[in-house]
PyMOL Python script that loads the backbone (N, CA, C, O; Angstrom):
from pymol import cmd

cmd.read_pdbstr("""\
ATOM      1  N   UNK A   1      30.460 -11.379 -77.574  1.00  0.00           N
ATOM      2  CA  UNK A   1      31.783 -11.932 -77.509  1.00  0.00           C
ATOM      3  C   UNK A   1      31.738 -13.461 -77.671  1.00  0.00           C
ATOM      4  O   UNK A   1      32.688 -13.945 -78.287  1.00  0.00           O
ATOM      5  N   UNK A   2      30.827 -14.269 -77.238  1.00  0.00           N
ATOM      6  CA  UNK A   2      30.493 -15.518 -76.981  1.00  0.00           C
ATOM      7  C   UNK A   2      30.006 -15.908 -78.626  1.00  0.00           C
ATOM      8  O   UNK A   2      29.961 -17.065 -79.046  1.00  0.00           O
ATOM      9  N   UNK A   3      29.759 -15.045 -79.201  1.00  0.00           N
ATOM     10  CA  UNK A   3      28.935 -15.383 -80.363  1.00  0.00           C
ATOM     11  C   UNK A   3      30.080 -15.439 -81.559  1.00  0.00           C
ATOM     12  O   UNK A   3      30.114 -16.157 -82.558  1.00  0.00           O
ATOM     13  N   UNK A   4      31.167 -14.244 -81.018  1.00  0.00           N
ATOM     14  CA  UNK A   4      32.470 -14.253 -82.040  1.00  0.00           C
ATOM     15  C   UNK A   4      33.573 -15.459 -81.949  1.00  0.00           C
ATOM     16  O   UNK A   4      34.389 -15.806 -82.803  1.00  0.00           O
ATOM     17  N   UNK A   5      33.318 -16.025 -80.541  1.00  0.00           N
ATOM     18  CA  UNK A   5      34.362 -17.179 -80.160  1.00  0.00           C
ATOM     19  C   UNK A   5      33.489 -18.195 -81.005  1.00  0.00           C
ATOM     20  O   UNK A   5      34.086 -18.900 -81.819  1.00  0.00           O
ATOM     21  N   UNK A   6      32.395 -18.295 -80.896  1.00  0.00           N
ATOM     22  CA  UNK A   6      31.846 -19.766 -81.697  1.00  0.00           C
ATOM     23  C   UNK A   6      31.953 -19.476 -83.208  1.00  0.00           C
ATOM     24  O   UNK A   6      32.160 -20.418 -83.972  1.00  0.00           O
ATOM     25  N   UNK A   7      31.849 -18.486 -83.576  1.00  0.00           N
ATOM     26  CA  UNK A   7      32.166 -18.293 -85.033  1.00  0.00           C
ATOM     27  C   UNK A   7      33.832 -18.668 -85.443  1.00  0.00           C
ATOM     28  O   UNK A   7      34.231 -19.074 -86.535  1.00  0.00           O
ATOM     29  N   UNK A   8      34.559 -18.422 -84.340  1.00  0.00           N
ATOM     30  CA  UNK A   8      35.678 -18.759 -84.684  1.00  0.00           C
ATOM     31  C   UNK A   8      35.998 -20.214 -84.252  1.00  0.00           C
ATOM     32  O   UNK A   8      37.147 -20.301 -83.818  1.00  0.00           O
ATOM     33  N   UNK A   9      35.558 -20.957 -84.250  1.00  0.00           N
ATOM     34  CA  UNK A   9      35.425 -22.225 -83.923  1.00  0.00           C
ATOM     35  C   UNK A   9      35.594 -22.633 -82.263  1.00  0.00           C
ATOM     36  O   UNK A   9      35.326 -23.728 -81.771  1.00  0.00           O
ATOM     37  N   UNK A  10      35.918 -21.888 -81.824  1.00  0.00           N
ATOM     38  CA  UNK A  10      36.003 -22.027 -80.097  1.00  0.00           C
ATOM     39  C   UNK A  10      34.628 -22.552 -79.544  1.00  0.00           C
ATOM     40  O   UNK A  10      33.654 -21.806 -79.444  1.00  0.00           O
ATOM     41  N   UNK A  11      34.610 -23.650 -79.252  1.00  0.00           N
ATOM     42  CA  UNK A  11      33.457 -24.272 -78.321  1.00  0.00           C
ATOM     43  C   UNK A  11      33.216 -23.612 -76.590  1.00  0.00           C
ATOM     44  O   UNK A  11      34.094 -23.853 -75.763  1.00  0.00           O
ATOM     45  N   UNK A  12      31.823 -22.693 -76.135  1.00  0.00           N
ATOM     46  CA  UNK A  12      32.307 -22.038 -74.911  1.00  0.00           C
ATOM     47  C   UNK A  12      30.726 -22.575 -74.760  1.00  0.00           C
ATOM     48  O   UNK A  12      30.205 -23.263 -75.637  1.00  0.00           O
ATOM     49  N   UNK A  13      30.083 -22.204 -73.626  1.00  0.00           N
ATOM     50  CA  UNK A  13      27.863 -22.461 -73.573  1.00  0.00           C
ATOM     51  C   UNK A  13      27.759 -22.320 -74.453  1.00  0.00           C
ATOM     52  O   UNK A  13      28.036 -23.289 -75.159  1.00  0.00           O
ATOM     53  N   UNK A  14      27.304 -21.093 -75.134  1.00  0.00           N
ATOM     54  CA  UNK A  14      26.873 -20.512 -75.971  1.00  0.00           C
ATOM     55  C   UNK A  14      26.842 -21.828 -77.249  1.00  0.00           C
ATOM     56  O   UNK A  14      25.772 -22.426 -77.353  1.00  0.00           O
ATOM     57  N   UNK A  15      27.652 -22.123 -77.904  1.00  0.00           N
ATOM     58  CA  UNK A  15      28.012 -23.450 -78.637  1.00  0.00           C
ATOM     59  C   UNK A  15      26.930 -24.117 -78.133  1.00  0.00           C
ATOM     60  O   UNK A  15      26.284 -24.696 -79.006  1.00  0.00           O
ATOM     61  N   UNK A  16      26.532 -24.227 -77.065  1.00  0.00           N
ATOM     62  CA  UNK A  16      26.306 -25.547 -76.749  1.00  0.00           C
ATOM     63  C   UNK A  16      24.489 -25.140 -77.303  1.00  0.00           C
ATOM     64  O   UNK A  16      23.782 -25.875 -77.993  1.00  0.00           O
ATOM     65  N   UNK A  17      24.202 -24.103 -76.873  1.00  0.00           N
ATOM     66  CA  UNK A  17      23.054 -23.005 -76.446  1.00  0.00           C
ATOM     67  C   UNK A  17      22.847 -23.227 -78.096  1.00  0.00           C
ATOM     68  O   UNK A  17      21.773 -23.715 -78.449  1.00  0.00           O
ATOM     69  N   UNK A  18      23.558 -22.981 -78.825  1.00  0.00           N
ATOM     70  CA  UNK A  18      22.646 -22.712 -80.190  1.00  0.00           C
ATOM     71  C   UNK A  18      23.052 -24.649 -80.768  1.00  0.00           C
ATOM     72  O   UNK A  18      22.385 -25.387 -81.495  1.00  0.00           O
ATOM     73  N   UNK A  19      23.731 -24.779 -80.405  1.00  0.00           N
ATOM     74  CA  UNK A  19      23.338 -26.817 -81.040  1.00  0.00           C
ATOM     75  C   UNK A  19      22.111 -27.045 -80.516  1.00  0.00           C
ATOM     76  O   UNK A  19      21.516 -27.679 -81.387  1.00  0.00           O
ATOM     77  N   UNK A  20      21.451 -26.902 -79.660  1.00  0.00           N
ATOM     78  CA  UNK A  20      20.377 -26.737 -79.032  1.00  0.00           C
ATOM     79  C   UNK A  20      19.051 -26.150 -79.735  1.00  0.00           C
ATOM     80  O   UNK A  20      17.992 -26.717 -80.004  1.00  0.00           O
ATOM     81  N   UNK A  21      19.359 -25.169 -79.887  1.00  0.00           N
ATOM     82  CA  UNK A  21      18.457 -24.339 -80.990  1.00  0.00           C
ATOM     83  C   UNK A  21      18.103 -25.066 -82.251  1.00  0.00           C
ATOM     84  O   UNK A  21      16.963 -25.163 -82.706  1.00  0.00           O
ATOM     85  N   UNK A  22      19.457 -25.686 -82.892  1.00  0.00           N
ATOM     86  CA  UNK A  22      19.393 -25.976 -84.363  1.00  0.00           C
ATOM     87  C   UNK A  22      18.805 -27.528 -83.552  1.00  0.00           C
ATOM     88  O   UNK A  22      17.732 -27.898 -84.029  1.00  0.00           O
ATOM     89  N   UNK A  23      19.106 -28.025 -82.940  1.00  0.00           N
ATOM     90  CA  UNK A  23      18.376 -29.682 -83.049  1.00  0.00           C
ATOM     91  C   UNK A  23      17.064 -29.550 -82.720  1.00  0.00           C
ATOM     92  O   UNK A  23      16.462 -30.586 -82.441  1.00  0.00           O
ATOM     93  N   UNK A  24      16.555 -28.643 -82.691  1.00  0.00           N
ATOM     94  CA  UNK A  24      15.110 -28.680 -82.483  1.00  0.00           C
ATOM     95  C   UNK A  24      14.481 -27.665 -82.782  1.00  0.00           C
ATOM     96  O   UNK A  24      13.800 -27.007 -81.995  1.00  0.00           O
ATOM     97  N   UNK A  25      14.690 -27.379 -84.253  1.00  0.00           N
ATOM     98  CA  UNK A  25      14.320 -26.231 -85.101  1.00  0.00           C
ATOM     99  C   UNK A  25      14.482 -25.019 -85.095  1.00  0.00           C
ATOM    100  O   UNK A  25      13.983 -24.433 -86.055  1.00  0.00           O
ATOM    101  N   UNK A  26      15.176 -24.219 -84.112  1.00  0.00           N
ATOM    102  CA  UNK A  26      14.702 -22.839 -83.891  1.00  0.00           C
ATOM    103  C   UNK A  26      16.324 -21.902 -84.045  1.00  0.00           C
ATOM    104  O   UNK A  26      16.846 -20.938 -83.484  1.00  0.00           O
ATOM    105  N   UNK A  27      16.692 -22.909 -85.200  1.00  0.00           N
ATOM    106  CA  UNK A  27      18.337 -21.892 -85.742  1.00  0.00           C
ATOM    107  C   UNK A  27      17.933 -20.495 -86.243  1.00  0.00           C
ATOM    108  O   UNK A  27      18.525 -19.435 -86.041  1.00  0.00           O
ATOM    109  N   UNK A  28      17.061 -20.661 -86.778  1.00  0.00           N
ATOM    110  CA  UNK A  28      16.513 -18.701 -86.903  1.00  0.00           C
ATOM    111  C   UNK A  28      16.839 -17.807 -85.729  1.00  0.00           C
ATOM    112  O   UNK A  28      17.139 -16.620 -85.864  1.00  0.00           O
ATOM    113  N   UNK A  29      16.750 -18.553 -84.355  1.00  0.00           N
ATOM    114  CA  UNK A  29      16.295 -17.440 -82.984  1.00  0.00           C
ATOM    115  C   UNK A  29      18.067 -17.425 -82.755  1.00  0.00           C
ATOM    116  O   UNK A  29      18.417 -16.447 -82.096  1.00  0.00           O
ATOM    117  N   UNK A  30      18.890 -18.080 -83.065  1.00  0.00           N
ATOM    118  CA  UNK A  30      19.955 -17.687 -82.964  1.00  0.00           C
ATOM    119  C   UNK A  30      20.684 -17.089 -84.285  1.00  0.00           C
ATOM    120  O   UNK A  30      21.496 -16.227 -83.951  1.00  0.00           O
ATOM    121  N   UNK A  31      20.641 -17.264 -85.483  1.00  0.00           N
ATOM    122  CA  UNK A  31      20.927 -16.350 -86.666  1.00  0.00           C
ATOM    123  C   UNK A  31      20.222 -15.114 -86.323  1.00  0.00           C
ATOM    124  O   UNK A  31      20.778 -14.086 -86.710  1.00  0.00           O
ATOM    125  N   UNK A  32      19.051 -14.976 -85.643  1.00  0.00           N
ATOM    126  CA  UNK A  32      18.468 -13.643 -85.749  1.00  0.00           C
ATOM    127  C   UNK A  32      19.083 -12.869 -84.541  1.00  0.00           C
ATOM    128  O   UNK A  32      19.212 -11.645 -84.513  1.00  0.00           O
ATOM    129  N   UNK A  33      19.537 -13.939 -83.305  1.00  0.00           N
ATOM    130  CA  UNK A  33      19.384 -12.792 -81.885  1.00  0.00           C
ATOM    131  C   UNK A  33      18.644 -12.785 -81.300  1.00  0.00           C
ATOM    132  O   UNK A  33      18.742 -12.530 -80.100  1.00  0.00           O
ATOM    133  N   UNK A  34      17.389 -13.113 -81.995  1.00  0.00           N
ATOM    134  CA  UNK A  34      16.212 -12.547 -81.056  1.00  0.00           C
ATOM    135  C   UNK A  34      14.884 -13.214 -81.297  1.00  0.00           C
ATOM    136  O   UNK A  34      14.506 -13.309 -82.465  1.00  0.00           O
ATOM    137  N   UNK A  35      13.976 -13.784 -80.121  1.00  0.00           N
ATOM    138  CA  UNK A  35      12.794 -14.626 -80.451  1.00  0.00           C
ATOM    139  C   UNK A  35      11.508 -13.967 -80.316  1.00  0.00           C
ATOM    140  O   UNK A  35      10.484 -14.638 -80.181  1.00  0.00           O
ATOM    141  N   UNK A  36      11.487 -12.515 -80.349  1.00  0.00           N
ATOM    142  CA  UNK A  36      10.234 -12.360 -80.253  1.00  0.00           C
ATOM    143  C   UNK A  36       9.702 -12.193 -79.113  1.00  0.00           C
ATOM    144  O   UNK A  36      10.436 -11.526 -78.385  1.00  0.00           O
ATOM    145  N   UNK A  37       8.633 -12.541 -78.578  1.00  0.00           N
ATOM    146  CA  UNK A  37       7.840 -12.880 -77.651  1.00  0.00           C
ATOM    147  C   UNK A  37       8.627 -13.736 -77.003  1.00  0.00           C
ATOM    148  O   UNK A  37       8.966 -14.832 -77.450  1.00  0.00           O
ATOM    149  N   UNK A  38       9.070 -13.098 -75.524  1.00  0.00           N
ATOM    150  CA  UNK A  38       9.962 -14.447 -74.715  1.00  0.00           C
ATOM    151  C   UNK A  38       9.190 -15.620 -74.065  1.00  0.00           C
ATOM    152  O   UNK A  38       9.781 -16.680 -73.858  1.00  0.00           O
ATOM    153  N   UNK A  39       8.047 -15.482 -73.778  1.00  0.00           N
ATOM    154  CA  UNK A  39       6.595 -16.475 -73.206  1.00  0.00           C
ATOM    155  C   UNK A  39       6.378 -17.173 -74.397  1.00  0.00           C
ATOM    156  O   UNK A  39       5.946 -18.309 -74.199  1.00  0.00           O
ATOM    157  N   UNK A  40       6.513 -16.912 -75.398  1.00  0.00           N
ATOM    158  CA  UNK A  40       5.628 -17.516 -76.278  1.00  0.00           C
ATOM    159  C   UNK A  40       7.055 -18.541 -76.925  1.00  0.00           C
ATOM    160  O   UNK A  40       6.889 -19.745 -77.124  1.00  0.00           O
ATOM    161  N   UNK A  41       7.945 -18.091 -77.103  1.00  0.00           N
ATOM    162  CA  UNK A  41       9.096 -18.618 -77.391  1.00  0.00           C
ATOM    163  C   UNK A  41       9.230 -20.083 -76.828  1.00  0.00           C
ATOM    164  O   UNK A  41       9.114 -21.201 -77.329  1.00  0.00           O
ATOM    165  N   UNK A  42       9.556 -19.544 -75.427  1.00  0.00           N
ATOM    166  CA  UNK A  42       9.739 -20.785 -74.643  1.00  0.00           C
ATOM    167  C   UNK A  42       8.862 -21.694 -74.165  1.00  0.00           C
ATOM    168  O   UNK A  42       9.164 -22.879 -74.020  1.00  0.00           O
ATOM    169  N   UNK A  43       7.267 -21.018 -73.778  1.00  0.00           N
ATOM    170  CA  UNK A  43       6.406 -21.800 -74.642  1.00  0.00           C
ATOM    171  C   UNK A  43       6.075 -23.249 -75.341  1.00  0.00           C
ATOM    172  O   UNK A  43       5.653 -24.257 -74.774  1.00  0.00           O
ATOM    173  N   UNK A  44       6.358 -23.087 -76.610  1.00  0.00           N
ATOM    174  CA  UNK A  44       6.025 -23.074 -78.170  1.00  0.00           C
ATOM    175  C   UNK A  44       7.561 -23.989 -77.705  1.00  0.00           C
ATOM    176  O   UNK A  44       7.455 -25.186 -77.974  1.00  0.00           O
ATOM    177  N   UNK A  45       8.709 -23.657 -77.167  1.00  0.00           N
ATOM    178  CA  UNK A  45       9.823 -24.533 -77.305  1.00  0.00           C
ATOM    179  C   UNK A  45       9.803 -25.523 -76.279  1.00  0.00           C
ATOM    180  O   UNK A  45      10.304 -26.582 -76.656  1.00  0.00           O
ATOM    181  N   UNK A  46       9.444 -25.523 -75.264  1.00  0.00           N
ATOM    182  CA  UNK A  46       9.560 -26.358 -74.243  1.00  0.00           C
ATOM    183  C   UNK A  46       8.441 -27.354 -74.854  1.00  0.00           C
ATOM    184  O   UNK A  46       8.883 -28.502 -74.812  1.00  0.00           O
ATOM    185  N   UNK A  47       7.091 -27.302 -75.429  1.00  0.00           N
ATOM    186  CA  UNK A  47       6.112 -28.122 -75.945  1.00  0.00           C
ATOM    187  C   UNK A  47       6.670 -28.553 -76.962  1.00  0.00           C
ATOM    188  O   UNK A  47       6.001 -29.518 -77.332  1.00  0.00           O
ATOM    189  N   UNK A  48       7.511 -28.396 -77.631  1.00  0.00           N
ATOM    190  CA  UNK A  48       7.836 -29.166 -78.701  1.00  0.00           C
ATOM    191  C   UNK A  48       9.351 -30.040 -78.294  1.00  0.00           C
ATOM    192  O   UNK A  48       9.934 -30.935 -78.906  1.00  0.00           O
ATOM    193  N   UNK A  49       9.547 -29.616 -77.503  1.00  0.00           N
ATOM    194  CA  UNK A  49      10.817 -30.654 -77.107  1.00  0.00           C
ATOM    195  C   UNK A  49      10.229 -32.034 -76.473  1.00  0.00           C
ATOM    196  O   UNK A  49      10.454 -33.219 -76.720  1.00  0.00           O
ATOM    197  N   UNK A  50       9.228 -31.252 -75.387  1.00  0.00           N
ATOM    198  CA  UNK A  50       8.425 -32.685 -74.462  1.00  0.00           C
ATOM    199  C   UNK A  50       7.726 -33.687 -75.843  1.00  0.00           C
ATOM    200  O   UNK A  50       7.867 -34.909 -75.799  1.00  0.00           O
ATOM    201  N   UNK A  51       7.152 -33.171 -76.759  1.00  0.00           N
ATOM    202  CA  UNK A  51       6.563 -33.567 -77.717  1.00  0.00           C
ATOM    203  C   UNK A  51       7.751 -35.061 -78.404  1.00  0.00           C
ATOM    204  O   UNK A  51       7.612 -36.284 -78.391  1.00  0.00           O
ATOM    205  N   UNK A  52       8.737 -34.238 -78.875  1.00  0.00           N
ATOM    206  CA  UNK A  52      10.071 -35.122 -79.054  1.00  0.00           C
ATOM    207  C   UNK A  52      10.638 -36.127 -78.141  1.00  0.00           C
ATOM    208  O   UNK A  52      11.306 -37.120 -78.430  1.00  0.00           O
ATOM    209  N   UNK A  53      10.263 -35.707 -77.011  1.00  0.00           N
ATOM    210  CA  UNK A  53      10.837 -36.484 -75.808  1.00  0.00           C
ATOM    211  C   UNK A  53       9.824 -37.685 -75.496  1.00  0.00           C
ATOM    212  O   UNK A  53      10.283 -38.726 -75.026  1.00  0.00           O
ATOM    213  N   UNK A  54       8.406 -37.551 -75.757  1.00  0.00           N
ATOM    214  CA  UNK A  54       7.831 -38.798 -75.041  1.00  0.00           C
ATOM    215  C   UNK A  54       8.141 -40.047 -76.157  1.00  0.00           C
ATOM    216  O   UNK A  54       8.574 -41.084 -75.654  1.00  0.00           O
ATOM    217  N   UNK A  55       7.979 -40.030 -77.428  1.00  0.00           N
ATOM    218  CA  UNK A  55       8.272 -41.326 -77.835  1.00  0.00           C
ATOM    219  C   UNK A  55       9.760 -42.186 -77.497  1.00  0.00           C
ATOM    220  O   UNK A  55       9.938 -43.399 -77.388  1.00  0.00           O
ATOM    221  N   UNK A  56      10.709 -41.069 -77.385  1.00  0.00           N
ATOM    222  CA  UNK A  56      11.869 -41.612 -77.058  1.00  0.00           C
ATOM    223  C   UNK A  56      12.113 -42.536 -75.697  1.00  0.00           C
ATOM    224  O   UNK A  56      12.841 -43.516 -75.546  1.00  0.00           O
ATOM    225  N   UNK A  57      11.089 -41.747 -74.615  1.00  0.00           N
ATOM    226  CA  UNK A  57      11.237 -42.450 -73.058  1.00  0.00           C
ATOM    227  C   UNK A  57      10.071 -43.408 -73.363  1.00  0.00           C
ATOM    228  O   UNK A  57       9.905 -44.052 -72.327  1.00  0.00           O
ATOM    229  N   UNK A  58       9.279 -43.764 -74.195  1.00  0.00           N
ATOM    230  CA  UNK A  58       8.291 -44.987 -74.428  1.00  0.00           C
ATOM    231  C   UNK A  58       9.320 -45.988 -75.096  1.00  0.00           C
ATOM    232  O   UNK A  58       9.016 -47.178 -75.189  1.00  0.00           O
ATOM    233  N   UNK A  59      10.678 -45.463 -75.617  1.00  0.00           N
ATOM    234  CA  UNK A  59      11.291 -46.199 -76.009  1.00  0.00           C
ATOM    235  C   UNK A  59      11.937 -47.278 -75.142  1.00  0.00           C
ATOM    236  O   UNK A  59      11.811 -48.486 -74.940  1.00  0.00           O
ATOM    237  N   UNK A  60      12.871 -46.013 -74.628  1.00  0.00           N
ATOM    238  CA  UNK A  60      13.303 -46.651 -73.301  1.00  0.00           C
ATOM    239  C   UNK A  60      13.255 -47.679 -72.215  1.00  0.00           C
ATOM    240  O   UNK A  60      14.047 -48.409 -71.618  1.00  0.00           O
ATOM    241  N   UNK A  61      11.238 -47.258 -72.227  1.00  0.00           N
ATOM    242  CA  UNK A  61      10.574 -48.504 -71.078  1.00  0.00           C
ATOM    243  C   UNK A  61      10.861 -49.344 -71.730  1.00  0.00           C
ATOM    244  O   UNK A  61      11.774 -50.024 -71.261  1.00  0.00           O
ATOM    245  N   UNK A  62      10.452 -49.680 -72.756  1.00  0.00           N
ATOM    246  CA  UNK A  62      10.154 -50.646 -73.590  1.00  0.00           C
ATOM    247  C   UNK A  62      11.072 -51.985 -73.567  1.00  0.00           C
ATOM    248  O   UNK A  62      10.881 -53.146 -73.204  1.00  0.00           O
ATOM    249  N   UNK A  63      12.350 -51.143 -74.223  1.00  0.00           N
ATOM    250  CA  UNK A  63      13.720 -51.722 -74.253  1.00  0.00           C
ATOM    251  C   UNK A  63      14.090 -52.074 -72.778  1.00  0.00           C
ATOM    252  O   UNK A  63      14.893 -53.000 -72.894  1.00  0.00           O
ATOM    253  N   UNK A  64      13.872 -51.743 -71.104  1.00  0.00           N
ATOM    254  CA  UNK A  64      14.558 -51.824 -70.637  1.00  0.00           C
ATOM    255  C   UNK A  64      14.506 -52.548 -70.013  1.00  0.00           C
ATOM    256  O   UNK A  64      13.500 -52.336 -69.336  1.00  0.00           O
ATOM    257  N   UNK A  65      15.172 -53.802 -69.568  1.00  0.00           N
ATOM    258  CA  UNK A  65      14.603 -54.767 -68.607  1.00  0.00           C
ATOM    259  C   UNK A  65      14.230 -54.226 -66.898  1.00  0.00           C
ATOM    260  O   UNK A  65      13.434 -54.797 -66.153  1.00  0.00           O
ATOM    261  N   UNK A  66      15.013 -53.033 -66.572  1.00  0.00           N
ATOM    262  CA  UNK A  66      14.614 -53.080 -65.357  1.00  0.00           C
ATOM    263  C   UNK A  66      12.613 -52.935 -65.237  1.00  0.00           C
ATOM    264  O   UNK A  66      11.799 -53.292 -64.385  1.00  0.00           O
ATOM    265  N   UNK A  67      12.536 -52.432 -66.191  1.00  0.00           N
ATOM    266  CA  UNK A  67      11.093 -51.939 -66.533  1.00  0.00           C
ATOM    267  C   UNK A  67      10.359 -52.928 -66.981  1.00  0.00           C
ATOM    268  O   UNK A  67       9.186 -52.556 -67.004  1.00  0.00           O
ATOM    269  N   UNK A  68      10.496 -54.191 -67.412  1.00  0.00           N
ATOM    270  CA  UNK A  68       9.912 -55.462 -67.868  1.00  0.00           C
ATOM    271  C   UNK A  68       9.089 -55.775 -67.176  1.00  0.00           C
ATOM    272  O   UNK A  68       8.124 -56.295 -67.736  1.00  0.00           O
ATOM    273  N   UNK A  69       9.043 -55.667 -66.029  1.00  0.00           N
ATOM    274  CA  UNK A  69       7.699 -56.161 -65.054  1.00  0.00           C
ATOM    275  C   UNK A  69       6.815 -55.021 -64.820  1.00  0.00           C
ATOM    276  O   UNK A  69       5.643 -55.066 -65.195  1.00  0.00           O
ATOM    277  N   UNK A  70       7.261 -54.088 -64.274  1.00  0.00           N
ATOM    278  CA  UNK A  70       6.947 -52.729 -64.237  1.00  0.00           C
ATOM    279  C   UNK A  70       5.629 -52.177 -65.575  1.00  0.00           C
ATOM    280  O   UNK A  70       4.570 -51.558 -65.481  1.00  0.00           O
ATOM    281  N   UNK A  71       6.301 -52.716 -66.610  1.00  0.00           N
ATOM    282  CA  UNK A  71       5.407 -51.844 -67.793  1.00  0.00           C
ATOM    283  C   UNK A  71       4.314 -52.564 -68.349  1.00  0.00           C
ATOM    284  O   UNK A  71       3.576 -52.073 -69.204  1.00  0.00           O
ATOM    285  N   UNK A  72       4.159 -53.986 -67.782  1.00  0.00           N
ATOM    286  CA  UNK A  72       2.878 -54.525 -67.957  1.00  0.00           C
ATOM    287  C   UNK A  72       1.299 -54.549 -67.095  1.00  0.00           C
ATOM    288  O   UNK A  72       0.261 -55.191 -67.256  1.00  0.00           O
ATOM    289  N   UNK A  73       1.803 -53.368 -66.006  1.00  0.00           N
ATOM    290  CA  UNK A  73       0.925 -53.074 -64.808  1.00  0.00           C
ATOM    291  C   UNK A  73       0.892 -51.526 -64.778  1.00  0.00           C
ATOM    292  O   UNK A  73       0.216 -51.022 -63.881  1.00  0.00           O
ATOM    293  N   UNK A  74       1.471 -50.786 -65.561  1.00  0.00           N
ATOM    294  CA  UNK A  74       1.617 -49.458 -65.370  1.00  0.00           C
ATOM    295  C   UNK A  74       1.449 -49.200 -67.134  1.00  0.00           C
ATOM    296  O   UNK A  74       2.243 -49.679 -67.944  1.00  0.00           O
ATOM    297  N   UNK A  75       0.088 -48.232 -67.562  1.00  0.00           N
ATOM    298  CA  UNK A  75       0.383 -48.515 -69.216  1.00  0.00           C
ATOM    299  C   UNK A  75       0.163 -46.715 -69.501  1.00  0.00           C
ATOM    300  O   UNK A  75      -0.017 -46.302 -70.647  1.00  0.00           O
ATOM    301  N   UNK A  76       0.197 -46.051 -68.656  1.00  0.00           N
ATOM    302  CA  UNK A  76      -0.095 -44.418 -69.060  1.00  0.00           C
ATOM    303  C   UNK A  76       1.617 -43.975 -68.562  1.00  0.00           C
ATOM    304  O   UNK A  76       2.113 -44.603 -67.627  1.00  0.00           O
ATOM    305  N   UNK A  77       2.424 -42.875 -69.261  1.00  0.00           N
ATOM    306  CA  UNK A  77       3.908 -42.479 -68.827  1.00  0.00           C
ATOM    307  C   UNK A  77       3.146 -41.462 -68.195  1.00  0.00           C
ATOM    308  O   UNK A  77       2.073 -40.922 -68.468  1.00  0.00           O
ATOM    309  N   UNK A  78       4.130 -41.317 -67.108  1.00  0.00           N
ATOM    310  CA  UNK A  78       3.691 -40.472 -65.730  1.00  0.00           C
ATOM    311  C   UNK A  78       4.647 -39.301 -65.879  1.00  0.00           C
ATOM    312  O   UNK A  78       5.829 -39.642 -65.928  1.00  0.00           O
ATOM    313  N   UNK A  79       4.429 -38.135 -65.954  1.00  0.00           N
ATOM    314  CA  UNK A  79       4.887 -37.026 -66.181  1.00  0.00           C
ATOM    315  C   UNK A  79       6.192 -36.652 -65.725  1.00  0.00           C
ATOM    316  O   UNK A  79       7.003 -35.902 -66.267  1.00  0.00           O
ATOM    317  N   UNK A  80       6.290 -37.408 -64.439  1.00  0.00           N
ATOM    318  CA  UNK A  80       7.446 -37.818 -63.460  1.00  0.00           C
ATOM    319  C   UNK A  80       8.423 -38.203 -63.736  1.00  0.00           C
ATOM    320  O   UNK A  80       9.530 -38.003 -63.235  1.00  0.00           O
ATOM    321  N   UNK A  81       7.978 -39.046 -64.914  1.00  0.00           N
ATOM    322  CA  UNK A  81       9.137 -40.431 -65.204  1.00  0.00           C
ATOM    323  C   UNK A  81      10.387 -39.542 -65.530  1.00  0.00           C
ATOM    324  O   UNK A  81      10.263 -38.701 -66.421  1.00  0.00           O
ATOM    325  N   UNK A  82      11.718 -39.683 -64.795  1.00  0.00           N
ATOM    326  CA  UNK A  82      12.816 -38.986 -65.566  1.00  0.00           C
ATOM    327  C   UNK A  82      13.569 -39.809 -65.858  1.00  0.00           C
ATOM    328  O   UNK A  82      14.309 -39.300 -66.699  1.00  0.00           O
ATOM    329  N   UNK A  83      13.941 -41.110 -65.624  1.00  0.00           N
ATOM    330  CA  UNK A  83      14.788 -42.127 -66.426  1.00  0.00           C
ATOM    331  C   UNK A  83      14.273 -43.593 -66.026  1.00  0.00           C
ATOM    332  O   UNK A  83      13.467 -43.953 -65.167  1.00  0.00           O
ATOM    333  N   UNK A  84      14.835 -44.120 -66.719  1.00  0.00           N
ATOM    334  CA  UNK A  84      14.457 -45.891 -66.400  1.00  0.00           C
ATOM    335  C   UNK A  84      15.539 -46.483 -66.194  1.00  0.00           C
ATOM    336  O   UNK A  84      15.547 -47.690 -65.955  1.00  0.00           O
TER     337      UNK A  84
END
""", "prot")
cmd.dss("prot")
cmd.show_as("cartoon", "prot")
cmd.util.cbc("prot")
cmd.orient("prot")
């Protein structure tokens, strides 16, 4: 039902659930329905998002002044880090 409202242009999760999919390659698993292997899926997806994600938060430090003092004494990103 969720899948017929977004086809009809109605924005509901689901919308949100496959923009998701398509920004980070995996518009097949929603054209198809179905991913296969659910371990391996999410997996294979969660490693490639973190993958995408660390240059962006190296960005972040970089740019941010609260982090200006901070990032010349601290030079490895800590797994932790969730915002700056």
């Amino acid at each position: 039902m969720l899948r017929r409202l977004d086809e009809a242009g109605r924005r509901t999760w689901a919308t949100y659930v496959k923009d998701i999919l398509y920004e980070h390659g995996y518009g097949h698993a929603w054209l198809a329905q179905d991913v296969g292997s659910r371990f391996d899926f999410i997996t294979n997806y969660i490693n490639k998002v973190n993958d995408g994600a660390t240059p962006n938060v190296y960005s972040q430090v970089e740019n941010s002044l609260k982090a200006d003092h901070c990032k010349h004494f601290k030079t490895q990103l800590d797994v932790h880090l969730q915002s700056v």
